[in-house]
C-alpha positions as CSV (number, residue, x, y, z in Angstrom):
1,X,16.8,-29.1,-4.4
2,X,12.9,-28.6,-5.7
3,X,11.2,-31.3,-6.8
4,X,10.9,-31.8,-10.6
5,X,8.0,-31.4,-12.2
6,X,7.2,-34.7,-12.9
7,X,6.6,-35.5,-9.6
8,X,3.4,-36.0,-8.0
9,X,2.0,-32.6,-6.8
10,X,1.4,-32.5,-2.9
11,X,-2.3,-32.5,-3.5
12,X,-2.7,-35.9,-4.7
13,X,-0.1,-37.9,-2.0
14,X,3.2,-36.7,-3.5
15,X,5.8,-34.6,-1.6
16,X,5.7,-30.9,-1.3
17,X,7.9,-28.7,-3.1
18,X,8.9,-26.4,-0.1
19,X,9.8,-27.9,3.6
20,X,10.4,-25.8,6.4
21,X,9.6,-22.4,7.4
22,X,10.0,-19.3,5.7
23,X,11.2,-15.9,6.6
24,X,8.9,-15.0,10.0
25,X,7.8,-11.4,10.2
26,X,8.5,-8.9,12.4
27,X,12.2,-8.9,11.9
28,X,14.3,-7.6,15.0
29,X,17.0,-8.2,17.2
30,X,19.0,-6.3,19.8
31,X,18.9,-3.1,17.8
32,X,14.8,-3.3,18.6
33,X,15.6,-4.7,22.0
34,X,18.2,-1.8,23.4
35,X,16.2,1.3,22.1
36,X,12.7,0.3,23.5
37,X,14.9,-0.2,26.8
38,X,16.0,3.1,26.3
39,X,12.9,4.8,25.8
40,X,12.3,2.5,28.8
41,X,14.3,3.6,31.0
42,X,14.6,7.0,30.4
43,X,11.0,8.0,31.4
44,X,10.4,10.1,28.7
45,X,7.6,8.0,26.6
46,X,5.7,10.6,24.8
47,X,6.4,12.3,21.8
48,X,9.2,13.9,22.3
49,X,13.3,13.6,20.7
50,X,12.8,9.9,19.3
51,X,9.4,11.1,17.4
52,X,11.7,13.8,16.0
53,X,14.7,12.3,15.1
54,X,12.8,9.4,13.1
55,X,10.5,12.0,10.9
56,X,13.3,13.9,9.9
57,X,15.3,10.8,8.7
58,X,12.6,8.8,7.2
59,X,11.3,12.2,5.5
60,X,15.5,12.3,4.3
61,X,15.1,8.7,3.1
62,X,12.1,9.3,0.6
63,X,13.8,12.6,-0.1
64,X,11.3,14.8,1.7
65,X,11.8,18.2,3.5
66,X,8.9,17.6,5.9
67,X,7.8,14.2,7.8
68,X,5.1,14.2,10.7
69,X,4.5,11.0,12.8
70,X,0.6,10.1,13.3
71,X,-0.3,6.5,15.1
72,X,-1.2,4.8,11.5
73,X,-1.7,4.8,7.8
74,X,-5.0,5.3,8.0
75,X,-5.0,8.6,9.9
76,X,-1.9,9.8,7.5
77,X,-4.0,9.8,4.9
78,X,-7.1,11.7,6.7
79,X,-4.5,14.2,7.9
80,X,-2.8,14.6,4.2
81,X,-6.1,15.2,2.4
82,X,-7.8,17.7,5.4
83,X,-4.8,19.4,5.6
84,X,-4.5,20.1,1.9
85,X,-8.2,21.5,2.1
86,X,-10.4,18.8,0.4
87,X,-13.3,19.0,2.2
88,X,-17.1,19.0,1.6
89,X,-18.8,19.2,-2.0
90,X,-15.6,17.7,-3.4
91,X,-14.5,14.9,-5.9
92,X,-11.2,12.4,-4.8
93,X,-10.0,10.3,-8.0
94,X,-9.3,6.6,-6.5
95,X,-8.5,3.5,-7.6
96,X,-10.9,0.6,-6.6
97,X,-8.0,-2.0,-6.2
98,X,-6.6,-1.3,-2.5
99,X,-7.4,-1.3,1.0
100,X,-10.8,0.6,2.0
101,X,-8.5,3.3,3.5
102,X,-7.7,4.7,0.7
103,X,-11.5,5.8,0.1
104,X,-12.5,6.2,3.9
105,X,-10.2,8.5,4.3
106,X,-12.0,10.8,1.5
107,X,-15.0,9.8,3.3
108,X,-13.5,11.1,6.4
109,X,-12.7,14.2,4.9
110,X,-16.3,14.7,3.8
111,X,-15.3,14.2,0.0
112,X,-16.2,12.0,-2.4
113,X,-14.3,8.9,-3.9
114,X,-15.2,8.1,-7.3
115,X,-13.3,5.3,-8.7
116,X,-11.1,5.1,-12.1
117,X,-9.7,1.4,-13.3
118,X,-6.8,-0.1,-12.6
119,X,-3.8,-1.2,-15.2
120,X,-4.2,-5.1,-14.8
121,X,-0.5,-5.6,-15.6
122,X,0.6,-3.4,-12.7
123,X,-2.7,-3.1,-10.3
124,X,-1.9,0.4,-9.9
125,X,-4.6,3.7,-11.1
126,X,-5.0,3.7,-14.7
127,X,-3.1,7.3,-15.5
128,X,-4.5,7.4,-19.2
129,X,-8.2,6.7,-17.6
130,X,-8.2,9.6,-14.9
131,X,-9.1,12.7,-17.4
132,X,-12.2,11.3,-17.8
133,X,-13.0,10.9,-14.6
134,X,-12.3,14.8,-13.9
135,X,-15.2,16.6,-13.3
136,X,-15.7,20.7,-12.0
137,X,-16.3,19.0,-8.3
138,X,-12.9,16.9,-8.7
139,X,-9.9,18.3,-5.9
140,X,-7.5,15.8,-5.8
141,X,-5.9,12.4,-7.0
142,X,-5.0,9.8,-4.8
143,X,-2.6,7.2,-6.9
144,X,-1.7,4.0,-4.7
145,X,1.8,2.7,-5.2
146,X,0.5,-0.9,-5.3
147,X,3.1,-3.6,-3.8
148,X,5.3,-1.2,-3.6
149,X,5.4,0.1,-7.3
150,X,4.9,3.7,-7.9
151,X,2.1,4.6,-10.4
152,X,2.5,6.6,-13.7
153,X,3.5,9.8,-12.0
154,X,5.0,11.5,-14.8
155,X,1.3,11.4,-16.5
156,X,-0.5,11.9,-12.7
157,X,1.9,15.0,-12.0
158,X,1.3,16.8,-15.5
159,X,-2.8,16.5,-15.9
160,X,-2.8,17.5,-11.8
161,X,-1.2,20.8,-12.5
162,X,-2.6,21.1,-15.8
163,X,-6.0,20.7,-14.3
164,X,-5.3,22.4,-10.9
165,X,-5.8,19.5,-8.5
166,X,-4.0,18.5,-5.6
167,X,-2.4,15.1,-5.4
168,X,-1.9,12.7,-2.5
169,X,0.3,9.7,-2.3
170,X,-1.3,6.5,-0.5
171,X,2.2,5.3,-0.1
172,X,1.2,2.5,2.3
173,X,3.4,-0.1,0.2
174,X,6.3,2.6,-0.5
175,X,8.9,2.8,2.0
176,X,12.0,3.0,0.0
177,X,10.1,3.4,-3.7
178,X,11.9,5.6,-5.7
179,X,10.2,7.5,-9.0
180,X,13.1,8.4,-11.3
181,X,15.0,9.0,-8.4
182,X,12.7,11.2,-5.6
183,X,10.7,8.7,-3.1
184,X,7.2,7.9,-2.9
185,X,5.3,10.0,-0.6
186,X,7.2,13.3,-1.7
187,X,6.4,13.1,-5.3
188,X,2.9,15.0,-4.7
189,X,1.4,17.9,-2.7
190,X,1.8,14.7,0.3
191,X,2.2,11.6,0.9
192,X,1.3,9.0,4.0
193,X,2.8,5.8,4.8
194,X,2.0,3.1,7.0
195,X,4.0,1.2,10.0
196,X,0.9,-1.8,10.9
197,X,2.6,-4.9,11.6
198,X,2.8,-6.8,8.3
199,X,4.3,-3.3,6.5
200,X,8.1,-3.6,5.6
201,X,8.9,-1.6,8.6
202,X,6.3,-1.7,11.4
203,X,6.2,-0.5,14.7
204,X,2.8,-2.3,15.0
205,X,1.0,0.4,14.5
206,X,2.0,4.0,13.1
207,X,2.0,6.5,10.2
208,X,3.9,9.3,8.4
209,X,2.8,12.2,6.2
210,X,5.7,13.2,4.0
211,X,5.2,16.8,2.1
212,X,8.2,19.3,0.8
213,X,5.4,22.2,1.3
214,X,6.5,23.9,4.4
215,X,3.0,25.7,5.3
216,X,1.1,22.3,4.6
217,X,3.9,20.6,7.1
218,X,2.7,23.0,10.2
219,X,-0.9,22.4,8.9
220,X,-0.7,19.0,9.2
221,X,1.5,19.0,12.4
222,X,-1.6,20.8,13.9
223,X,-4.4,18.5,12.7
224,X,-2.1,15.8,14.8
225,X,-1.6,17.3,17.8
226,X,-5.2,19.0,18.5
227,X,-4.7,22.0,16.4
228,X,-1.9,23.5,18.9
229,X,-0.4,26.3,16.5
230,X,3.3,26.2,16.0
231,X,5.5,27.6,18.7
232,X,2.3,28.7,20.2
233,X,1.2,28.5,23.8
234,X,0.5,25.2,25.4
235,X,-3.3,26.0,25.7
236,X,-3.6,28.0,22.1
237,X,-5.8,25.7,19.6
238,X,-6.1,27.0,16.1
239,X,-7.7,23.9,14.3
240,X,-10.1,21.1,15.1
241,X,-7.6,18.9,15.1
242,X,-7.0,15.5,16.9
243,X,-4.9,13.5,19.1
244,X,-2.9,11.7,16.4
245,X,0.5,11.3,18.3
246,X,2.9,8.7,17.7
247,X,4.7,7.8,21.1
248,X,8.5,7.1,21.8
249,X,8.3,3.1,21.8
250,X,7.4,3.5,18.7
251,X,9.7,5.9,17.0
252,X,12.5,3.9,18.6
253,X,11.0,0.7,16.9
254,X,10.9,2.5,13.8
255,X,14.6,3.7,13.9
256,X,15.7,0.2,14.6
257,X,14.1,-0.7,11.5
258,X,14.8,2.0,9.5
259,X,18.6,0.6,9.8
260,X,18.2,-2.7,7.9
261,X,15.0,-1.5,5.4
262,X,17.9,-0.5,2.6
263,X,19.2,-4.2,2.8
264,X,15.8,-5.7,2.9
265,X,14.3,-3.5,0.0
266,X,17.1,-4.8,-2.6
267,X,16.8,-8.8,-1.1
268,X,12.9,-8.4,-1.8
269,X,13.9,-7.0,-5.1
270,X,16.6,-9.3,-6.4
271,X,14.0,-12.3,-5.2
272,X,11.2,-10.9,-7.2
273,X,13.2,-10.5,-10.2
274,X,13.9,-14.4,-9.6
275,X,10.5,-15.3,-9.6
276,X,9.6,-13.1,-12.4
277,X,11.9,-15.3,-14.6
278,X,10.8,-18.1,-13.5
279,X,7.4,-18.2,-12.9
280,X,6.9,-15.7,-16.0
281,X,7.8,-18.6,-18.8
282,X,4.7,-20.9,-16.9
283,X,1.7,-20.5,-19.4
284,X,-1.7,-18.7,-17.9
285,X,0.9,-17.0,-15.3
286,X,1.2,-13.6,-15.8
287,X,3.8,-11.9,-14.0
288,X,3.6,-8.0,-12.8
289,X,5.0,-5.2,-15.6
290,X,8.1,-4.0,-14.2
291,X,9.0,0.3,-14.8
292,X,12.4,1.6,-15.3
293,X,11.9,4.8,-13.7
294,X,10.6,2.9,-10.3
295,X,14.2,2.3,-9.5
296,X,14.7,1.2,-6.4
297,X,11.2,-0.4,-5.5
298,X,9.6,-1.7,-2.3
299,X,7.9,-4.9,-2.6
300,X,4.6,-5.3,-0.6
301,X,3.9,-8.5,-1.8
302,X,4.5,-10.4,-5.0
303,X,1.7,-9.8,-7.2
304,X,1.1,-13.0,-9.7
305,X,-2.1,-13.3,-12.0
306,X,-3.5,-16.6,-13.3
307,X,-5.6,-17.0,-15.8
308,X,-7.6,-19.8,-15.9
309,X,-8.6,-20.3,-19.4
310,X,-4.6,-20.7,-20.4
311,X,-3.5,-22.4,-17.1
312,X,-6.3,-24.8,-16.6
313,X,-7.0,-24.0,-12.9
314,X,-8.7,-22.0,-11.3
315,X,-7.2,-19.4,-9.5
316,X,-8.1,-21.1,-6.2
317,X,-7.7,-24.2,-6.6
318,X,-4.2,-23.0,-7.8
319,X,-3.8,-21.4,-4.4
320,X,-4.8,-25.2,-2.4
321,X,-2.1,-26.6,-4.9
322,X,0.1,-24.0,-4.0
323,X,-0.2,-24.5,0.1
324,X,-0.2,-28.1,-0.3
325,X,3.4,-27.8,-2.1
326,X,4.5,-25.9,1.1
327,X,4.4,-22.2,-0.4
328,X,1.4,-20.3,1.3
329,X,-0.3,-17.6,-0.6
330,X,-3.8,-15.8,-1.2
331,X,-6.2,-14.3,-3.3
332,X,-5.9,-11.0,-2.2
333,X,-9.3,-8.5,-2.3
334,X,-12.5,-10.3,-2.9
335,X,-13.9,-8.0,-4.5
336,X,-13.1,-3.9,-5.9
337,X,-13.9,-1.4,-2.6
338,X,-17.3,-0.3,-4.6
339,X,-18.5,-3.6,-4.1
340,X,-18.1,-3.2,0.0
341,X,-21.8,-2.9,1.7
342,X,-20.3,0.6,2.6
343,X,-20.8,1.9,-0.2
344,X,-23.7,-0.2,-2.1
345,X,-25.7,1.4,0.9
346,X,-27.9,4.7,-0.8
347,X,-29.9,7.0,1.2
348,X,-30.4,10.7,1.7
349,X,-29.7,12.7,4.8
350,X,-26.8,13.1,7.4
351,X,-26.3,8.7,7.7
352,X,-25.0,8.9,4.0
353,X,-23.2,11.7,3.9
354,X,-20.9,13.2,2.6
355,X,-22.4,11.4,-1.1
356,X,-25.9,13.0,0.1
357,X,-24.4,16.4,1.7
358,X,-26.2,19.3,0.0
359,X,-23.0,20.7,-0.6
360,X,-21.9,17.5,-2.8
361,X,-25.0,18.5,-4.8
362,X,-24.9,15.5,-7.3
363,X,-25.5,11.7,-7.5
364,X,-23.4,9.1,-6.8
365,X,-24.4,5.6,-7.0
366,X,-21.7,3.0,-6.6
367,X,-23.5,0.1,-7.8
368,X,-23.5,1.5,-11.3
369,X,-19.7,1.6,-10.9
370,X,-18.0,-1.1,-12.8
371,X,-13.8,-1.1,-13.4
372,X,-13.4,-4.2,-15.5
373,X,-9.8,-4.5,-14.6
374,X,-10.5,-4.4,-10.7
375,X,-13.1,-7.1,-11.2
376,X,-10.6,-9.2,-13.2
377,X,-7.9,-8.6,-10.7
378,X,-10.1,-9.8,-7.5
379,X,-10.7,-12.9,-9.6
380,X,-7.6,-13.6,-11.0
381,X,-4.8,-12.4,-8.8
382,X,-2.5,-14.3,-6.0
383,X,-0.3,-12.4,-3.3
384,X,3.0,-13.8,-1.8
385,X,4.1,-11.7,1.4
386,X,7.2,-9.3,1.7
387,X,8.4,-11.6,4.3
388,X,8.4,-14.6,1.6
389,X,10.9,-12.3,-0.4
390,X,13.4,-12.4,2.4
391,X,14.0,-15.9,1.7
392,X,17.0,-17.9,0.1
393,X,17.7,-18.1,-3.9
394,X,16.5,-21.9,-3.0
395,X,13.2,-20.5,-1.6
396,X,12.4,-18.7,-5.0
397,X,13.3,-21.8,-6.8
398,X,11.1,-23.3,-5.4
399,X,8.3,-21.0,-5.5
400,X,8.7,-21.6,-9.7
401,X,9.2,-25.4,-9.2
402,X,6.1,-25.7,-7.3
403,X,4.1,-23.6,-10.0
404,X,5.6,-25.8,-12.7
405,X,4.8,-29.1,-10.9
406,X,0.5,-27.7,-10.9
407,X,0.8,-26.4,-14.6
408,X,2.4,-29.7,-15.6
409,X,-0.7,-31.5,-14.2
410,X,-3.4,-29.6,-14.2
411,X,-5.7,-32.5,-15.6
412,X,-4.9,-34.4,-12.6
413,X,-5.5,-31.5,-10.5
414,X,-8.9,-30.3,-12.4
């Protein structure tokens, strides 16, 4: 049973909250073990029936037509937005809470990211702020589904076809996300997902573009596989594609874990409704706003804000509580991705480009750029790992207990 939270926290000499390990991460077992072996064995390692038979049921299990295998997130989403034409001289709408991928890969399509705020209760794009952002140069939005919770695309979808844009999913966090009932990654023109190791099915590395647009499927299919045209000779190249193949180890990996992701999504979830109970009554915690139509929802991480003019603590030393109590967890992103010496750099010619390609035409200087709720969020918010949420009811409790225990002597503490 948790401690009560009376006792003396960890920090000052009492006992910690939490003993023992949690959940470890990857998750396999014999399942992981006999098709690698396969693959293995069989001699066949490259791209071949394994590759095939996982895109077309992960593409099935986010309710896609189309799926093509790449060898990570990253590269999914250079392949989604290239594929769906954004190129040079155009605008990306972003959100600046995320991983720099989400921008590079604009970048790498010779676009421009400009960045539109965050919703602090859910850390995903701000719908109601993107209009504004929209400018004669603007292609495409890129909502993330942050920790695993899709973003506003009821609102996304309708001023994207209003205004003629394309939109593609960074669905990095979505594997089994649901948006009134069609999965992430097939709710826009495209969507890419990653497999790196801490994802919530991993094949170490490895990516998928989902898409129910048939033409942008072989499009994309060809970008992968060095612009080889479909059921075209061997030697035939039709685009500047690249070699983005995933091999047979690690489809088989990721049909292995495709198997127990169902079981997984709904323990992270019924754990992260545990925690928003309990941690959600604790003054200066703020828990994450939850959406009916996100039914299911992956969980990436558990997303917790502290505040520390209600709490008492700052968010860090909250954190050195936190570890000391025996439940490990972070600040997440230091700082919003505008912030990154990538793009405070400014310059003309070909070293800055694409913001300084002739075809861009305009300025763009990111450190004007200010998204209050980004900068709150890098200051205020702590992550728990997916693999945390795989733990016992008792786990959770103590999660809470351990909170309750700081907030309960925060003067001590100060």
């Amino acid at each position: 049973m948790p401690l009560s939270s009376s006792a003396t926290p960890a920090l000052l000499g009492g006992e910690p909250t939490h003993k023992g390990p949690w959940p470890a991460w990857p998750v396999h077992d014999e399942r992981e073990r006999s098709a690698l072996l396969a693959v293995l064995e069989s001699g066949k390692w490259w791209y071949g029936e394994r590759v095939r038979e996982f895109e077309e049921k992960f593409a099935a299990f986010q309710n896609a037509r189309f799926g093509i295998t790449c060898t990570n997130g990253t590269a999914a989403l250079e392949l989604a937005l290239i594929g769906a034409g954004i190129g040079a001289g155009m605008e990306v709408i972003v959100p600046p809470y995320t991983f720099v991928a989400t921008a590079t890969a604009v970048l790498k399509a010779n676009a421009v990211p400009v960045f539109v705020d965050i919703e602090l209760d859910t850390l995903n794009l701000d719908a109601g702020q993107v209009e504004a952002a929209i400018t004669e140069k603007t292609a495409a939005i890129m909502p993330v589904h942050f920790a695993g919770l899709p973003a506003d695309m009821d609102r996304i979808g309708e001023i994207a076809l209003r205004r003629g844009l394309k939109v593609i999913e960074d669905s990095a966090h979505g594997w089994g996300s649901k948006w009134r009932g069609k999965g992430c990654g097939a709710l826009g023109h495209a969507g890419g997902f990653s497999f790196q190791q801490s994802k919530n099915i991993t094949s170490a590395e490895g990516g998928i573009v989902l898409t129910d647009d048939s033409g942008l499927a072989d499009t994309i299919r060809s970008l992968s596989n060095v612009g080889r045209g479909k059921d075209a000779p061997w030697y035939e190249h039709y685009l500047p594609g690249g070699n983005y193949r995933m091999t047979e180890f690690q489809a088989a990996l990721l049909l292995a874990q495709l198997t127990r992701l169902p079981e997984q999504t709904a323990l992270r979830a019924r754990n992260a409704a545990l925690l928003n109970a309990g941690l959600g009554g604790i003054e200066g915690l703020h828990t994450m706003r939850e959406d009916a139509r996100a039914n299911p929802r992956s969980y990436h991480l558990y997303g917790l804000r502290i505040v520390t003019e209600e709490f008492g603590l700052s968010r860090e030393r909250f954190i050195e509580a936190m570890h000391a109590e025996g439940v490990p967890c972070g600040p997440g992103y230091p700082h919003p991705l505008y912030r990154n010496p990538l793009f405070q750099r400014r310059g003309a010619g070909p070293a800055c480009c694409p913001v300084s390609c002739p075809y861009y035409g305009r300025e763009m200087d990111y450190t004007k750029v200010v998204c209050p709720n980004a900068e709150r969020a890098c200051r205020e918010v702590v992550w728990l790992s997916q693999s945390m949420l795989l733990g016992t009811e008792a786990d959770m409790d103590a999660i809470v207990a351990a909170a309750r225990k700081i907030r309960a002597h925060v003067e001590r503490l100060r």
